[in-house]
Structures are given as C-alpha cells and as structure tokens.
C-alpha positions in Angstrom: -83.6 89.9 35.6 -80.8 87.1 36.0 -79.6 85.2 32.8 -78.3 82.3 34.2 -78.3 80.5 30.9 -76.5 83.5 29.6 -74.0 83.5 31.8 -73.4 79.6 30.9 -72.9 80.4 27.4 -70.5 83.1 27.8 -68.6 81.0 29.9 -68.7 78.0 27.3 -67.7 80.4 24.5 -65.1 81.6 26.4 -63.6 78.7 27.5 -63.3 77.7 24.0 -62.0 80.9 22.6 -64.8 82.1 20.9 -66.1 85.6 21.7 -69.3 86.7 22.5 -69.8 90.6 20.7 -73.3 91.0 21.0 -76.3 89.5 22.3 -80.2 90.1 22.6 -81.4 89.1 25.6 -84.4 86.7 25.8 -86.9 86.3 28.5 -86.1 83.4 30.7 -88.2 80.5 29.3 -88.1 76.9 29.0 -86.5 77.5 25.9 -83.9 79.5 26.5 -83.0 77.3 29.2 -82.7 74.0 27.1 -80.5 76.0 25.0 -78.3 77.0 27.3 -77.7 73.4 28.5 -77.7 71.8 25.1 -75.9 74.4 23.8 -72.6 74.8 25.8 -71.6 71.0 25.3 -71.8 71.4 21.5 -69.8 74.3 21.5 -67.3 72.7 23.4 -66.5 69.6 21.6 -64.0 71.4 19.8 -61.8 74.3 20.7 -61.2 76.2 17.2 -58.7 78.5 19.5 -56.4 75.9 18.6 -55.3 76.6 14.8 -55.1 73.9 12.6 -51.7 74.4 10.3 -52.3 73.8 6.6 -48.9 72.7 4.0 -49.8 72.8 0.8 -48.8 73.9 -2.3 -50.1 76.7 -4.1 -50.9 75.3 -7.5 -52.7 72.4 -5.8 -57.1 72.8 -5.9 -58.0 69.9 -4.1 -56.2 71.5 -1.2 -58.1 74.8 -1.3 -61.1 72.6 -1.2 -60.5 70.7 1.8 -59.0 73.6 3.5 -62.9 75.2 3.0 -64.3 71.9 3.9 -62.1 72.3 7.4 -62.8 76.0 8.3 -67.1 75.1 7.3 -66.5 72.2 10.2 -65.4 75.5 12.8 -61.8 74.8 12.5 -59.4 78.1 12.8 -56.9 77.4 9.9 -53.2 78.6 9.0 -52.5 78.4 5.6 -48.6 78.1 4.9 -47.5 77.7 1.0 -44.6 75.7 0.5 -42.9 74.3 -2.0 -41.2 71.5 -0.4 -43.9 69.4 0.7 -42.2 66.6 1.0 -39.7 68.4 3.8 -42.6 69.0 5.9 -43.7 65.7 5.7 -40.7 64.4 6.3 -40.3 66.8 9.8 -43.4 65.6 10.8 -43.2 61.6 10.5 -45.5 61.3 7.9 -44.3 57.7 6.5 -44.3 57.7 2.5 -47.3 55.3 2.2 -49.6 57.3 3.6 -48.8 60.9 2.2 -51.2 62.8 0.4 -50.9 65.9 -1.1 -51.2 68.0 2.4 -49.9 68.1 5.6 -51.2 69.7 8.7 -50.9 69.8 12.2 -53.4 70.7 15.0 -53.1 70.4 18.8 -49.4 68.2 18.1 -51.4 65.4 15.9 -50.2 65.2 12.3 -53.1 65.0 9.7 -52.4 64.1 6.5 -54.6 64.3 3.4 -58.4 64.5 2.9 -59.1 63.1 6.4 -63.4 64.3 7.0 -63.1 67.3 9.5 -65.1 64.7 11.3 -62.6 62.0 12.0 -60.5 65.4 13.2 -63.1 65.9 15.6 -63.0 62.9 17.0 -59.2 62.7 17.2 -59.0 65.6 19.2 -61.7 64.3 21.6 -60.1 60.9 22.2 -57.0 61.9 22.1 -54.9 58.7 21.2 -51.1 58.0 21.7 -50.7 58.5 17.9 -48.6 60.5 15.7 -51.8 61.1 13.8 -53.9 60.4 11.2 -54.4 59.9 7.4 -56.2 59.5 4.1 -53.5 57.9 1.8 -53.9 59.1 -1.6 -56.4 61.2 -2.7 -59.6 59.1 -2.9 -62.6 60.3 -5.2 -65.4 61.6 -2.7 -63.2 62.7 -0.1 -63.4 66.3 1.4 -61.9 68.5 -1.5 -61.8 65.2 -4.2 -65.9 65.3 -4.9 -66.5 64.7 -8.6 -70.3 65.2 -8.4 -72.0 61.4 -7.5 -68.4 59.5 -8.1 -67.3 58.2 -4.7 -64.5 55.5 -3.7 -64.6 53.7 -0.5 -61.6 55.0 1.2 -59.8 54.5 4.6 -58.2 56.7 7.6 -55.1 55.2 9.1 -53.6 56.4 12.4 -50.0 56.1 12.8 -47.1 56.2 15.1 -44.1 56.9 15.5 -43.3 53.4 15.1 -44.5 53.0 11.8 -47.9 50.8 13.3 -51.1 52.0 11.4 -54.6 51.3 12.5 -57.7 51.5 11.0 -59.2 55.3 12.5 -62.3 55.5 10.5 -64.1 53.5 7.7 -65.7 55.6 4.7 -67.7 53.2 2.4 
C-alpha cells in the first residue's frame, strides 16, 4: 500500500524543520487525502526552525506572558535575560519611540513589544524591506498585557532604518 499523502507530509514537515517520530498509518481515503493537501500548506506558513530571540529582563511578567503567547502560536523561542535592555535595543535600531519592554529578533526582522504572534506571521510571509516591527508601549489587551475584559485599541508600526514608520496592523 502507497501513502502518497504521507509522503507529502513528511516532506512538508521536513522542509520546515519539524520532525515526524511516529505515525499510524491510515487507509487511503478521501480523507486522508484532503488532509494531506490541506495540511502541508498550513504547516508551511511558518518555519519554527527559525528561532525567534527573546530580550527581556528577568523581573519583568508581561514578558513571560507574551513569550507563552509566541511559543502557543508554533514559534521556537530563545530566551536571553539581560539587564541592559536598552543596549540591545540600541544594537538593533529600535528608535526610542517605539520601545517596549522586549526586544527580539527572528529571521533578521527586529520585533519589539507585544506585537500578536499573528502580525509575526505575516511579517515573515511578506517579507517587507523593514527593520521590523512594533507595539510601542505596552497596551492593555495586548499578548501578555490582558487584564481580564479591559482592552485598548493599540497599533503595530513597521520601521526602518531610516527612522519611516508605517502602519503594519490595526488592533481596535
């Protein structure tokens, strides 16, 4: 019996890093083939091979938050403890108006603050010219600031190099 399908999704988890321990193999059906081609483009949206690198400091909860908001969205995370904060944002080009409380970096873009592991996503798939992107502050309702129903509207910026920010995503 040929798994086709199988072989598909090996081959998508593979590509993207992810490996494939076990499996129980499942007669051929309709289903299983629908899977197989819905499945592999999912999994490939986002390639948590690639680490996304966490500066933070250690007393600071909001960050712990939004790191577990990051690895729930499939992201592969590096957590580095610093002390000097404001070094690493300064290495990175993050200008002072937009810094939050955290800095991190994933495939070369900057992200900086309680950006949704959404608006990462999407980063990564459109790839901009940017330097990257951030939620300035730390807005009530954003991933790792959630104060039961209290919410603030709140913006992601992109930014480059130049100092030219854009609006990246609108949060009501």
């Amino acid at each position: 019996m040929h798994h086709h399908w199988l072989t598909l999704l090996t081959v998508g988890l593979m590509t993207t890093g992810i490996s494939l321990t076990s499996y129980a193999p499942i007669a051929p059906t309709a289903h299983a083939e629908m899977l197989a081609e819905v499945a592999a483009p999912v999994i490939l949206h986002h390639n948590p091979a690639q680490p996304l690198t966490v500066f933070r400091s250690a007393s600071c909860g909001c960050c712990g938050q939004w790191l577990e908001h990051i690895k729930a969205a499939g992201f592969t995370v590096r957590d580095e403890i610093t002390e000097n904060i404001a070094a690493i944002k300064r290495q990175y080009g993050v200008p002072s108006n937009l810094a939050s409380c955290h800095t991190a970096i994933v495939a070369g873009y900057v992200i900086e603050g309680h950006v949704p592991a959404a608006d990462i996503q999407r980063l990564l798939t459109e790839n901009p010219k940017v330097v990257g992107i951030a939620t300035p502050g730390m807005p009530i309702g954003s991933p790792g600031m959630e104060m039961g129903n209290q919410r603030e509207p709140y913006t992601v910026v992109s930014f480059t190099a130049d100092g030219k920010t854009a609006t990246f995503a609108d949060h009501p």
